[in-house]
C-alpha positions as protocol buffer text, in pm:
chain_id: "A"
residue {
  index: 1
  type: UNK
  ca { x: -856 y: -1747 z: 2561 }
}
residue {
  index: 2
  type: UNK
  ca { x: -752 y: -1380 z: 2639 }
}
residue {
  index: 3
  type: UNK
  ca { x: -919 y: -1210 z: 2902 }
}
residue {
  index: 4
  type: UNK
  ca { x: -1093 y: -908 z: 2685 }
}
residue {
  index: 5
  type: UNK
  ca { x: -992 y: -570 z: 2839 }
}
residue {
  index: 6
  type: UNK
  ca { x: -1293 y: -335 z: 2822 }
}
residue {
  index: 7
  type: UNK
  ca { x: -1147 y: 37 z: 2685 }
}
residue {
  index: 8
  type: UNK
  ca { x: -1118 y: 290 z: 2943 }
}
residue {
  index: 9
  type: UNK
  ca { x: -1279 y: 614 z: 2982 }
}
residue {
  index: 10
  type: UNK
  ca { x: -1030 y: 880 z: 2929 }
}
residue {
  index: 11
  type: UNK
  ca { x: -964 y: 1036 z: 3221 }
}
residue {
  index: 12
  type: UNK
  ca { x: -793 y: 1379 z: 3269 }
}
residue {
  index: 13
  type: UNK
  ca { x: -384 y: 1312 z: 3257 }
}
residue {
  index: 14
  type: UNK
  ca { x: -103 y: 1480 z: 3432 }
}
residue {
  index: 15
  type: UNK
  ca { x: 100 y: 1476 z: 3127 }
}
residue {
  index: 16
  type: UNK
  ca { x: 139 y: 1436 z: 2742 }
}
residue {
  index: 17
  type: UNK
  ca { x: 280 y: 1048 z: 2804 }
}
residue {
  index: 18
  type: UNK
  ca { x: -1 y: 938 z: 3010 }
}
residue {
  index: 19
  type: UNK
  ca { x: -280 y: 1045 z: 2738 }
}
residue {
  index: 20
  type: UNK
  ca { x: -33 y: 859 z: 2494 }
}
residue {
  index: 21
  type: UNK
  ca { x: -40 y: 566 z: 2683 }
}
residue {
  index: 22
  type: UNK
  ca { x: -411 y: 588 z: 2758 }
}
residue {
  index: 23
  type: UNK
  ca { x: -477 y: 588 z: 2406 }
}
residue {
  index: 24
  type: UNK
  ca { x: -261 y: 293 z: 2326 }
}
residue {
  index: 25
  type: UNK
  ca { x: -400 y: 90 z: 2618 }
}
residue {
  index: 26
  type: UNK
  ca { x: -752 y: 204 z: 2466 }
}
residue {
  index: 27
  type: UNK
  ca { x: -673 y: 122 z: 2111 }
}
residue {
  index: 28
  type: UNK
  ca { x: -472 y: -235 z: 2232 }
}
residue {
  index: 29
  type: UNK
  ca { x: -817 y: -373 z: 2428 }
}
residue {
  index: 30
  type: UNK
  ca { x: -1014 y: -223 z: 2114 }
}
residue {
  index: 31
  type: UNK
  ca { x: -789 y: -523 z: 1917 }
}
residue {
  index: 32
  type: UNK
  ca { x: -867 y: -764 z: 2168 }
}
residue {
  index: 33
  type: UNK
  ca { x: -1203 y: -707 z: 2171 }
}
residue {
  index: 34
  type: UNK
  ca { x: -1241 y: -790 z: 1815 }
}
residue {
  index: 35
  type: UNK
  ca { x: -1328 y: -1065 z: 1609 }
}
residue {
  index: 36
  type: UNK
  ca { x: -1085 y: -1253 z: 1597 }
}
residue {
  index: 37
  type: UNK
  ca { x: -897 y: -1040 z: 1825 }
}
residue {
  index: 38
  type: UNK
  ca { x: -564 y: -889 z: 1710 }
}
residue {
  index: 39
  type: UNK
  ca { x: -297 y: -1008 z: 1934 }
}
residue {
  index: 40
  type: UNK
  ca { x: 13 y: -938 z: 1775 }
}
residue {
  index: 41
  type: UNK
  ca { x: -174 y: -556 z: 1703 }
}
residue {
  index: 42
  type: UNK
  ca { x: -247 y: -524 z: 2060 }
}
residue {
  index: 43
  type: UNK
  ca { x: 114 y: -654 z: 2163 }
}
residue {
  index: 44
  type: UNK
  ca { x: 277 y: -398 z: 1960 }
}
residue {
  index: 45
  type: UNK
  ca { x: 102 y: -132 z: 2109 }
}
residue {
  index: 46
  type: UNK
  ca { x: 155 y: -244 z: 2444 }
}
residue {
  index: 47
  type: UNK
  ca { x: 489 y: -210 z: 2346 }
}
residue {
  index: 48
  type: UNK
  ca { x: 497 y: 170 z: 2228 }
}
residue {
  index: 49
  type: UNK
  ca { x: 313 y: 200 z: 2557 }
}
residue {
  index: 50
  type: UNK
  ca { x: 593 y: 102 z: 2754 }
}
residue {
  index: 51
  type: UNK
  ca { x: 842 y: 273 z: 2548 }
}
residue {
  index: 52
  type: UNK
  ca { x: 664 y: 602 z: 2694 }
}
residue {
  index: 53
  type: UNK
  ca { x: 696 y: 459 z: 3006 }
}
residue {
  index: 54
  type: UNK
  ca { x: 848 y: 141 z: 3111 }
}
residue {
  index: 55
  type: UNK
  ca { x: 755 y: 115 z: 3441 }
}
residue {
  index: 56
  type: UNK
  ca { x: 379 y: 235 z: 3366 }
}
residue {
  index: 57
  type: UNK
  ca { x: 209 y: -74 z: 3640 }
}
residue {
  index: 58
  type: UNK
  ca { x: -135 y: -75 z: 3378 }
}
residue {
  index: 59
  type: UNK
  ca { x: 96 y: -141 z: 3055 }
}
residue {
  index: 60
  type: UNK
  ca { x: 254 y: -351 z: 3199 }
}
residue {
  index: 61
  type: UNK
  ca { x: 33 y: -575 z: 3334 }
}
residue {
  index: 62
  type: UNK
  ca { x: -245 y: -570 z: 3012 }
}
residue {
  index: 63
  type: UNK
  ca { x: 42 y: -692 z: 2871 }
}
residue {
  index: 64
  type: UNK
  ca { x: 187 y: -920 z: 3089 }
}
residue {
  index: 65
  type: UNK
  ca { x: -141 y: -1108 z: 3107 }
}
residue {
  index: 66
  type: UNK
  ca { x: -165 y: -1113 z: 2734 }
}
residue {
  index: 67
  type: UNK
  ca { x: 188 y: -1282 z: 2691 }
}
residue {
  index: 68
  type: UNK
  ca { x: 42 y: -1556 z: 2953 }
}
residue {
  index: 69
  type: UNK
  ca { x: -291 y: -1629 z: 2796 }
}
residue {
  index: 70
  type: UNK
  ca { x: -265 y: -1566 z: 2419 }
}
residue {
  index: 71
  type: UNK
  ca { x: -402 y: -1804 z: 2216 }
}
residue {
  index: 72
  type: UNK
  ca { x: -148 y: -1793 z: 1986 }
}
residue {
  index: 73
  type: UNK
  ca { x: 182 y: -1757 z: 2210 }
}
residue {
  index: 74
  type: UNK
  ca { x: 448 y: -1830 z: 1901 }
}
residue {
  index: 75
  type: UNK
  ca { x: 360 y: -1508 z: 1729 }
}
residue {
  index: 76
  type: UNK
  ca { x: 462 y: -1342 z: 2055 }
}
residue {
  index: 77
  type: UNK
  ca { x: 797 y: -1494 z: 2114 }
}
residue {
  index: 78
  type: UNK
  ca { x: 1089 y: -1288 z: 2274 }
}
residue {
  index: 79
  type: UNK
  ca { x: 832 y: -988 z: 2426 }
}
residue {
  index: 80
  type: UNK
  ca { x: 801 y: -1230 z: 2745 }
}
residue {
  index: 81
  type: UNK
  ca { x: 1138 y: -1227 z: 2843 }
}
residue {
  index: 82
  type: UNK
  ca { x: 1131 y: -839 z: 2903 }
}
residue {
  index: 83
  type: UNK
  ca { x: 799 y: -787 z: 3073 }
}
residue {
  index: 84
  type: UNK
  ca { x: 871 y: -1099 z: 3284 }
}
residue {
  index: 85
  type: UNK
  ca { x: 1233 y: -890 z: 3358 }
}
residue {
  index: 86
  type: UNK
  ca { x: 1032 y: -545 z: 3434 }
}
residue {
  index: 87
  type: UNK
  ca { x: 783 y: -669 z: 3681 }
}
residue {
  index: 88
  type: UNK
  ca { x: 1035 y: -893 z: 3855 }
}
residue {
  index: 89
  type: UNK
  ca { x: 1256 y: -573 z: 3915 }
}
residue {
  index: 90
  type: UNK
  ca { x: 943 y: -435 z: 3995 }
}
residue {
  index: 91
  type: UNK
  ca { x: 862 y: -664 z: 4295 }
}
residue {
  index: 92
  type: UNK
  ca { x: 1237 y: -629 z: 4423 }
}
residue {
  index: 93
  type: UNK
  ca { x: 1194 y: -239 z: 4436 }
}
residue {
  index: 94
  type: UNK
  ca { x: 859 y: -265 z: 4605 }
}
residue {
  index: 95
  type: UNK
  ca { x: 991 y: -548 z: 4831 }
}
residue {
  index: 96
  type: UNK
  ca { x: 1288 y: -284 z: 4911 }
}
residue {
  index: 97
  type: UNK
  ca { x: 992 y: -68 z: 5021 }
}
residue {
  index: 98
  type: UNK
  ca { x: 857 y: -242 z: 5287 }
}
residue {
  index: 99
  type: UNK
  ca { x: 1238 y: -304 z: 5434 }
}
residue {
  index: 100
  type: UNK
  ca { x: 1272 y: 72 z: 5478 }
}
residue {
  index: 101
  type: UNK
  ca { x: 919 y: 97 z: 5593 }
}
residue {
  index: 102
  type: UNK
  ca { x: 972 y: -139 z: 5860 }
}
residue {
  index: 103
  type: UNK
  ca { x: 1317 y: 35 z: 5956 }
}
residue {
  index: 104
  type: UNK
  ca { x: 1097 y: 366 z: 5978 }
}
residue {
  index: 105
  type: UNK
  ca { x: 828 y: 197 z: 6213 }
}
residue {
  index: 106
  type: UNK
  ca { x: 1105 y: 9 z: 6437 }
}
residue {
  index: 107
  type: UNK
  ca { x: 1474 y: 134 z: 6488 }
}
residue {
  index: 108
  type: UNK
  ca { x: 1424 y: 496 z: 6323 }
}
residue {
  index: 109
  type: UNK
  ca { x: 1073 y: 563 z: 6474 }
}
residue {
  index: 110
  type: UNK
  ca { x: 1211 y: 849 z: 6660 }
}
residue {
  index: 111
  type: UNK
  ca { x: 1331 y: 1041 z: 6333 }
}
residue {
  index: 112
  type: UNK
  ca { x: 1088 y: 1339 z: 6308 }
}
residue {
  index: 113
  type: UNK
  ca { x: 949 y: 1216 z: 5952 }
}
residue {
  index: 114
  type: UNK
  ca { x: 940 y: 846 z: 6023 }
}
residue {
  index: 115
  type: UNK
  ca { x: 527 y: 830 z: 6013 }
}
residue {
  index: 116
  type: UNK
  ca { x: 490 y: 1034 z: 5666 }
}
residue {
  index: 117
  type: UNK
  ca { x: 792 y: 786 z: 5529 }
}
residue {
  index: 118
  type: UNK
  ca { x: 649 y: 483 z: 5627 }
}
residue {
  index: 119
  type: UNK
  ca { x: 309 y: 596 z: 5447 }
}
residue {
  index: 120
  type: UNK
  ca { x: 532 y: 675 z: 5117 }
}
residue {
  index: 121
  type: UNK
  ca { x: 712 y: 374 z: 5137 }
}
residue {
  index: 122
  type: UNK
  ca { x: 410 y: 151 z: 5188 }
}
residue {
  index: 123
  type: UNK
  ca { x: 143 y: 327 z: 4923 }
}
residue {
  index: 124
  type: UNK
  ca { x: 510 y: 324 z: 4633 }
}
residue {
  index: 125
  type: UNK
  ca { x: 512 y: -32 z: 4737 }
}
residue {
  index: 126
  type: UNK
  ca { x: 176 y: -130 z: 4629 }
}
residue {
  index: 127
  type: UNK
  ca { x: 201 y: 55 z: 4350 }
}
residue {
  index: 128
  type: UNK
  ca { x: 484 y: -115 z: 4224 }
}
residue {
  index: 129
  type: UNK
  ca { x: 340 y: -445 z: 4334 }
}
residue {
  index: 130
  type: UNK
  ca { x: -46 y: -433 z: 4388 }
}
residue {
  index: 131
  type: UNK
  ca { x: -18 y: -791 z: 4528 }
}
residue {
  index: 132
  type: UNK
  ca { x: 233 y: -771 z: 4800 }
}
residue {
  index: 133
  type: UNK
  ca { x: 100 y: -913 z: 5110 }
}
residue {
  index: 134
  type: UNK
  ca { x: 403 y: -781 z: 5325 }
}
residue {
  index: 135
  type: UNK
  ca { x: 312 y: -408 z: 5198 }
}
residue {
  index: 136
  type: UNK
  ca { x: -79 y: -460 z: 5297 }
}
residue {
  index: 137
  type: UNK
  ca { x: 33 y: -605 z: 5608 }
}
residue {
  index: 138
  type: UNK
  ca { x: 264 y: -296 z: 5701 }
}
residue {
  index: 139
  type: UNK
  ca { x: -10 y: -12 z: 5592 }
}
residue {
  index: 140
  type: UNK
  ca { x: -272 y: -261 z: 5885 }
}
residue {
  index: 141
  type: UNK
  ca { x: -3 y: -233 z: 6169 }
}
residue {
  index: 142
  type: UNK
  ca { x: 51 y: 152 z: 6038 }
}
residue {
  index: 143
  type: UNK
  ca { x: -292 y: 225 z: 6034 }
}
residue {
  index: 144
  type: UNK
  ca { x: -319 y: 85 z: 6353 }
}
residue {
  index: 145
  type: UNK
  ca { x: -58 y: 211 z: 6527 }
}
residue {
  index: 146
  type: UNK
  ca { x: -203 y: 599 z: 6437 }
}
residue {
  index: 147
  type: UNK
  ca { x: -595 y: 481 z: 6547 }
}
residue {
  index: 148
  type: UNK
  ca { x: -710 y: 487 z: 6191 }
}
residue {
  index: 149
  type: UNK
  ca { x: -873 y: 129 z: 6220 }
}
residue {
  index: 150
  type: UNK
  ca { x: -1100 y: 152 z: 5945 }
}
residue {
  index: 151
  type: UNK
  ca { x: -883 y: 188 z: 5714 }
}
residue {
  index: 152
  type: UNK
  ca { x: -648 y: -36 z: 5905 }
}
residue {
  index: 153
  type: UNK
  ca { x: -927 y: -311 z: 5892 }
}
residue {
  index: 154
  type: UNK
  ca { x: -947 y: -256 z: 5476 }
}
residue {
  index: 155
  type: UNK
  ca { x: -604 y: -339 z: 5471 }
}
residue {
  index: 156
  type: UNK
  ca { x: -642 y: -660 z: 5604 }
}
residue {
  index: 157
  type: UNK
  ca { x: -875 y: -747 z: 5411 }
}
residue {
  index: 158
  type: UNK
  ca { x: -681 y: -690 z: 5129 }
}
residue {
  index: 159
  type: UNK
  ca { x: -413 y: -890 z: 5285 }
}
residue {
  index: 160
  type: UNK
  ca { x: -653 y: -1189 z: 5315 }
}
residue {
  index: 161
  type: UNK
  ca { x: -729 y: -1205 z: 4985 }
}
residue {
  index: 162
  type: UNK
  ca { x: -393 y: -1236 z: 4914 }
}
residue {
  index: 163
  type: UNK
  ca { x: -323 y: -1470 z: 5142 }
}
residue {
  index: 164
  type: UNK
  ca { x: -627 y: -1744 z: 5031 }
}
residue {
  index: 165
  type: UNK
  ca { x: -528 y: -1707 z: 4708 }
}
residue {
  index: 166
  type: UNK
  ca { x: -215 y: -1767 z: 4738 }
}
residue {
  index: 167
  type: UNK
  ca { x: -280 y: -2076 z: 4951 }
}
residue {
  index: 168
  type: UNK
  ca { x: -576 y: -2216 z: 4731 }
}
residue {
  index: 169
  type: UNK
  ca { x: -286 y: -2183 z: 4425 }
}
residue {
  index: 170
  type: UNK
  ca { x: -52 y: -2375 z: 4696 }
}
residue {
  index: 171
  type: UNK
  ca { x: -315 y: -2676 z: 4737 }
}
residue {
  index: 172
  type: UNK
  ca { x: -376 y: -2709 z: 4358 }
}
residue {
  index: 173
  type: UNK
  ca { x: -265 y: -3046 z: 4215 }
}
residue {
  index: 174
  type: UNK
  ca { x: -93 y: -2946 z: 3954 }
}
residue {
  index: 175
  type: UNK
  ca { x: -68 y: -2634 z: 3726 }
}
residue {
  index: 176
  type: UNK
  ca { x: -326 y: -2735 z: 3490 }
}
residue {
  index: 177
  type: UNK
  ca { x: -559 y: -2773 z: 3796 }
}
residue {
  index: 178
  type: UNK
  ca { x: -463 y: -2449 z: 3901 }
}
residue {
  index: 179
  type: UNK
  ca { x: -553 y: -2307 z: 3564 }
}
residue {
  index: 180
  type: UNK
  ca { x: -866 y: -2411 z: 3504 }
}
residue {
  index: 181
  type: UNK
  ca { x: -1002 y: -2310 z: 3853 }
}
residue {
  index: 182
  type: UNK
  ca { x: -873 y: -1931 z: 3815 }
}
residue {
  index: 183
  type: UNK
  ca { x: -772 y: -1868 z: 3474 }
}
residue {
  index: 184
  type: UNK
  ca { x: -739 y: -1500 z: 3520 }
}
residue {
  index: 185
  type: UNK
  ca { x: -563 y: -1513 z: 3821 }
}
residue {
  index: 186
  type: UNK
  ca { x: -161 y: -1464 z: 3844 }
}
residue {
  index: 187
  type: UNK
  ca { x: 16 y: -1691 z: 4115 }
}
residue {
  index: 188
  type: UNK
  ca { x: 88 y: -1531 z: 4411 }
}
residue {
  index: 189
  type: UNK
  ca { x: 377 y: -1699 z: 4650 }
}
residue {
  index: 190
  type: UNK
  ca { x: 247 y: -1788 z: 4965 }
}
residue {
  index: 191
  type: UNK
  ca { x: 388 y: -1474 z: 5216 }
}
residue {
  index: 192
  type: UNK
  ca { x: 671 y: -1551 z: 5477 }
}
residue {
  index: 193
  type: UNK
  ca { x: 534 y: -1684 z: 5821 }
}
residue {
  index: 194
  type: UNK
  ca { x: 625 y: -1387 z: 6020 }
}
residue {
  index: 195
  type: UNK
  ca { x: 458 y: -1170 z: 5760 }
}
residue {
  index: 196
  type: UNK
  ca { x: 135 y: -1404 z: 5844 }
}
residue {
  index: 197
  type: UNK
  ca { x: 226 y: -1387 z: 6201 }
}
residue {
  index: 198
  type: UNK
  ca { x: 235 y: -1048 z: 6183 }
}
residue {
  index: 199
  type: UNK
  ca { x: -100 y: -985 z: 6001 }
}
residue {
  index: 200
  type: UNK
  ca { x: -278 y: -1220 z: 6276 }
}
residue {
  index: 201
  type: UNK
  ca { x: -140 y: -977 z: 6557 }
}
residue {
  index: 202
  type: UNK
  ca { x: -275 y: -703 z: 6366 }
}
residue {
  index: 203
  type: UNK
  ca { x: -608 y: -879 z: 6284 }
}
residue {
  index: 204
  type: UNK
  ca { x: -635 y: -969 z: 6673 }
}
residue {
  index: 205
  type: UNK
  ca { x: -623 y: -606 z: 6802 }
}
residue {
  index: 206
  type: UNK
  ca { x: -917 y: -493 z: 6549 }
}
residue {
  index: 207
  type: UNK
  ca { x: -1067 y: -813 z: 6729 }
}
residue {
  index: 208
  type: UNK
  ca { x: -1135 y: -984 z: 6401 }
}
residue {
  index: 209
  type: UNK
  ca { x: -1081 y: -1333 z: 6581 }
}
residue {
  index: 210
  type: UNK
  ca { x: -1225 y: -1534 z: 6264 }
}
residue {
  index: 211
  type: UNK
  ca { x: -1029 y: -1434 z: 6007 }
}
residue {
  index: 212
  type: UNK
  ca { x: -710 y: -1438 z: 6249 }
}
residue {
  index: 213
  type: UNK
  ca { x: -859 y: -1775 z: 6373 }
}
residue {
  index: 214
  type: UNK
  ca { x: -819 y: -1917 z: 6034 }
}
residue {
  index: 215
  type: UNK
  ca { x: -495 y: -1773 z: 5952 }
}
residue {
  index: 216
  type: UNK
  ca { x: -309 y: -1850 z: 6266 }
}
residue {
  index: 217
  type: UNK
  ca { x: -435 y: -2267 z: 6191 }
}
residue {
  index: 218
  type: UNK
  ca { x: -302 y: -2254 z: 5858 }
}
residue {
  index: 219
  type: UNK
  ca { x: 10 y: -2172 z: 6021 }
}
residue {
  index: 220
  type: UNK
  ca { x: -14 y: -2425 z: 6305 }
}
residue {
  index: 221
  type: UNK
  ca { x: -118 y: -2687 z: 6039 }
}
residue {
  index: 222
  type: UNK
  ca { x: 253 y: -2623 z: 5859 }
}
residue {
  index: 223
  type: UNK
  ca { x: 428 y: -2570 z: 6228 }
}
residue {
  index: 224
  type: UNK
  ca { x: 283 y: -2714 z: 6525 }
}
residue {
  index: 225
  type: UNK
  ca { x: 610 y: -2607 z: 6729 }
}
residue {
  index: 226
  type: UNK
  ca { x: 593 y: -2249 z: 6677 }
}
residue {
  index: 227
  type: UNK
  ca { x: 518 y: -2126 z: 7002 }
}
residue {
  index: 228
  type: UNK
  ca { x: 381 y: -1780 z: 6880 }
}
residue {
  index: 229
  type: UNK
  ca { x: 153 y: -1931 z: 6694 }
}
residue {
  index: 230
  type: UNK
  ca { x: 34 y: -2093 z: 6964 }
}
residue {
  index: 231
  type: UNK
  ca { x: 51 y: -1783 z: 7190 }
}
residue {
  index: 232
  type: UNK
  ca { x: -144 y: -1567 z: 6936 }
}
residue {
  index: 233
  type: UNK
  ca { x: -387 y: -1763 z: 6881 }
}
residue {
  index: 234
  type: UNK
  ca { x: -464 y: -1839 z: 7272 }
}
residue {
  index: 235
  type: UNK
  ca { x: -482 y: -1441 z: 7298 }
}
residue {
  index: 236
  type: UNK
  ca { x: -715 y: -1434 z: 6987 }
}
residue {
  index: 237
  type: UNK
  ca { x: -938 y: -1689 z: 7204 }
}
residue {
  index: 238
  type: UNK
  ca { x: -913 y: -1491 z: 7476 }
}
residue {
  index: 239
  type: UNK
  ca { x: -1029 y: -1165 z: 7257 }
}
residue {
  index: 240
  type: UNK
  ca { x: -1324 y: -1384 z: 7186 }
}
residue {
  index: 241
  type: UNK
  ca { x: -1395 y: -1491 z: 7503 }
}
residue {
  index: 242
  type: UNK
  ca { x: -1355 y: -1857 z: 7436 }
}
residue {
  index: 243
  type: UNK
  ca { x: -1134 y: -1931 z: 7754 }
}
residue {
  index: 244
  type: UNK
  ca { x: -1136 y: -2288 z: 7758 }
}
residue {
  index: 245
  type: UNK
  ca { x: -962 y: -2283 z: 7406 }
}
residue {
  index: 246
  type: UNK
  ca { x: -769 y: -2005 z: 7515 }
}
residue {
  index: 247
  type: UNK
  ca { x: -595 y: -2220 z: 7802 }
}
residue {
  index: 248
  type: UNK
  ca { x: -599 y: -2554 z: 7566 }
}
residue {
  index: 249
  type: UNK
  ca { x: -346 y: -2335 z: 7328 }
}
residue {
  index: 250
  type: UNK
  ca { x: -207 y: -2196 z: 7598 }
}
residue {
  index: 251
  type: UNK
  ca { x: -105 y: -2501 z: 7741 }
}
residue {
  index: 252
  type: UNK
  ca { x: 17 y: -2601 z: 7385 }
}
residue {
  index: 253
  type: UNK
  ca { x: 286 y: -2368 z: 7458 }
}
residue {
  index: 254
  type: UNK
  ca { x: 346 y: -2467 z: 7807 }
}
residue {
  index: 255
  type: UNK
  ca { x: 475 y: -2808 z: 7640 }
}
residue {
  index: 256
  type: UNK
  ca { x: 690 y: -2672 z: 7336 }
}
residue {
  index: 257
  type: UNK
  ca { x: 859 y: -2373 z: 7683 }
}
residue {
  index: 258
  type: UNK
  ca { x: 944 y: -2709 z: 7896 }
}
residue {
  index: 259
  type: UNK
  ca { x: 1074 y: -2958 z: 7645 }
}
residue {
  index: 260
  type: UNK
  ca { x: 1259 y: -2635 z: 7538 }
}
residue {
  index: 261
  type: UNK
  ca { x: 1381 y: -2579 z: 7859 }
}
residue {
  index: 262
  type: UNK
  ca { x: 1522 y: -2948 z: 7863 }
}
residue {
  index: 263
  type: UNK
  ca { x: 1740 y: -2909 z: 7553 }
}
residue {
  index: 264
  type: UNK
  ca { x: 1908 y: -2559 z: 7708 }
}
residue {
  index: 265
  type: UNK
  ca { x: 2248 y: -2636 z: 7745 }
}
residue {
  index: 266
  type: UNK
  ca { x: 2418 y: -2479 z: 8030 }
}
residue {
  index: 267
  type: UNK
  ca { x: 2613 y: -2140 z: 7894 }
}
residue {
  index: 268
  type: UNK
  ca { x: 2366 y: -2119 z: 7579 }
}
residue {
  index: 269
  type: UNK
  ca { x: 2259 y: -1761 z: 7739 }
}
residue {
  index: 270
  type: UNK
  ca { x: 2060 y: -1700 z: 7386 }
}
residue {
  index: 271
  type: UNK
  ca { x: 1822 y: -1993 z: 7455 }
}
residue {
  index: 272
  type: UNK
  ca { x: 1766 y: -1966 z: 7801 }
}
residue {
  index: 273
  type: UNK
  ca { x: 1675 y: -1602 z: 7783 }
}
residue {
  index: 274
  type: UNK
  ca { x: 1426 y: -1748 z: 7500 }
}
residue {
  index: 275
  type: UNK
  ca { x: 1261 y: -1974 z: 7727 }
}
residue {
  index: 276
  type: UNK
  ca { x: 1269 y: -1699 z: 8046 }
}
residue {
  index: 277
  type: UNK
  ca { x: 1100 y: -1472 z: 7801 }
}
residue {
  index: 278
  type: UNK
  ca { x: 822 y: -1706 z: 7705 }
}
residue {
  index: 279
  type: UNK
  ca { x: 794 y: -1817 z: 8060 }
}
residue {
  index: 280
  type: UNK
  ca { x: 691 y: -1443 z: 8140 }
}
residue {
  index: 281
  type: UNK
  ca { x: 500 y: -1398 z: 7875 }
}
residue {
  index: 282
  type: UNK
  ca { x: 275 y: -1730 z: 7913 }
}
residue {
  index: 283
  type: UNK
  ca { x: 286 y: -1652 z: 8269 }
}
residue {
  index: 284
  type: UNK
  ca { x: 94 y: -1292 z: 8201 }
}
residue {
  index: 285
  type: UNK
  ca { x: -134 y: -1486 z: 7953 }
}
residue {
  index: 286
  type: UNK
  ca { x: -244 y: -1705 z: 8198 }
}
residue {
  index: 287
  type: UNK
  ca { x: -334 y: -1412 z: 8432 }
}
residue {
  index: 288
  type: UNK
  ca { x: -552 y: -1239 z: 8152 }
}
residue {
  index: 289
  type: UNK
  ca { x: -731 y: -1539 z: 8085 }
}
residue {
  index: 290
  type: UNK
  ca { x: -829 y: -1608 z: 8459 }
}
residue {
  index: 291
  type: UNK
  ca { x: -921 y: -1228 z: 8536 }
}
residue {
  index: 292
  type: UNK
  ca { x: -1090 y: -1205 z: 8231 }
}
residue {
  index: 293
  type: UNK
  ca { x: -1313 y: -1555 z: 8315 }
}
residue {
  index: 294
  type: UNK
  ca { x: -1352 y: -1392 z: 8653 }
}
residue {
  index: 295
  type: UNK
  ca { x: -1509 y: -1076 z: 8522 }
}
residue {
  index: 296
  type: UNK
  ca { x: -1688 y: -1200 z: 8199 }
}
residue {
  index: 297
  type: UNK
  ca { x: -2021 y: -1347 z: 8424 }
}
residue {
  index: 298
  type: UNK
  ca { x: -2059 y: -1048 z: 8587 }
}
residue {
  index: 299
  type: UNK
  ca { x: -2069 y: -845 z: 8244 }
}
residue {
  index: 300
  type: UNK
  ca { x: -2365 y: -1054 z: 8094 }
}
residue {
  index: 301
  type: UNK
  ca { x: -2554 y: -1008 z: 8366 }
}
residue {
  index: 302
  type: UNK
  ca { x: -2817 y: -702 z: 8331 }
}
């Protein structure tokens, strides 16, 4: 069954095109919302729609979702192909976005307009790819990094959506399965672990320890020897003042450092500087947690 797209109220447009294409996007639900609706009338105007504009994001995804879920897909053969072509080049270019983000926030931070580019890069991404975790998870650490954590906090949110649904499609038996429980939804790929690594960080400095609780266990659940998982989410304990949970994860990582520190061969300088900088850094980690124990009594009391 197609999801019925409700016309749009016409809004003011920045150009001749866009009112063209609002009108065909208007006129293409109008078909779907009729009895019985009007695919292949609707399809064809999708199509003039993207002949004004083929990278217009609302054309192409009213029609993208109507090539998935029309009830009569063989009157519709060979317009997949192309939309399917479009928003995978699409998701490279916004992919490509976050890469030179991330260059702007890391080795070219110093370059007088790095903050406004990351911004620009980050906002083009997620309009070329509304569901890109990575892009979400770059505008949180941004957001962050310049004290704006409200809206850093929104984008996290947005990230977590993401990120359960993307993991709820993972778990699904099968596609059918998959279907029935969100027919509207589009699969998402579940995001690369040092993108979720990443977000947790993030999510632990706004101190939103349950949401980064529950993200950094999905990730110990697929990697139990990942020793920054286990390091972020003893600091996330810590954040919460759960200490005793704090040092069990922290000691989680004591184990994974030593039996590392076994398998360095003499001359690998690369993984011995790996387990020296872990040492350190589990070292300081243990500090926080007894300093903050120490002072944490003394703040409840009135």
């Amino acid at each position: 069954m197609v999801r019925k797209r409700k016309p749009t109220k016409k809004q003011a447009s920045t150009s001749t095109s866009e009112s063209q294409i609002t009108d065909l996007l208007d006129a293409a639900a109008n078909c779907l919302c009729s009895f019985p609706p009007d695919e292949v009338a609707a399809a064809a105007l999708y199509e003039k729609a993207l002949a004004l504009d083929s990278t217009n994001i609302q054309a192409l995804s009213c029609f993208a979702e109507l090539l998935c879920t029309a009830e009569n897909p063989s009157t519709l053969a060979g317009m997949k192909r192309d939309v399917e072509e479009v928003l995978a080049i699409r998701r490279q270019m916004s992919n490509a976005c976050c890469a030179i983000a991330e260059l702007y926030m890391t080795d070219l931070c110093d370059e007088p307009e790095a903050e406004a580019r990351v911004a620009e890069c980050l906002n083009m991404a997620i309009e070329l790819d509304p569901e890109n975790f990575d892009a979400y998870t770059g505008l949180t650490t941004y957001f962050k990094t310049i004290g704006n954590l409200e809206e850093a906090a929104e984008s996290a949110e947005k990230a977590l959506i993401l990120f359960k649904r993307a993991k709820a499609q993972a778990e699904a038996e099968d596609l059918d399965h998959l279907m029935s429980a969100a027919p509207n939804e589009t699969v998402v790929e579940v995001p690369e672990w040092n993108s979720r690594l990443s977000l947790a960080a993030s999510l632990i400095d706004l101190k939103q320890t349950i949401p980064a609780s529950e993200l950094l266990e999905s990730l110990i659940e697929e990697n139990d020897q990942d020793i920054q998982a286990w390091h972020l989410m003893a600091c996330n304990f810590l954040v919460a003042q759960d200490f005793d949970s704090s040092e069990d994860c922290l000691d989680s990582g004591k184990e994974l450092i030593a039996r590392a520190a076994k398998q360095a061969s003499i001359g690998d300088e690369e993984h011995q500087n790996f387990v020296s900088h872990w040492t350190r850094v589990l070292a300081a980690t243990e500090q926080q947690i007894e300093k903050s124990r120490s002072i944490a009594p003394q703040q409840s009391d009135p």
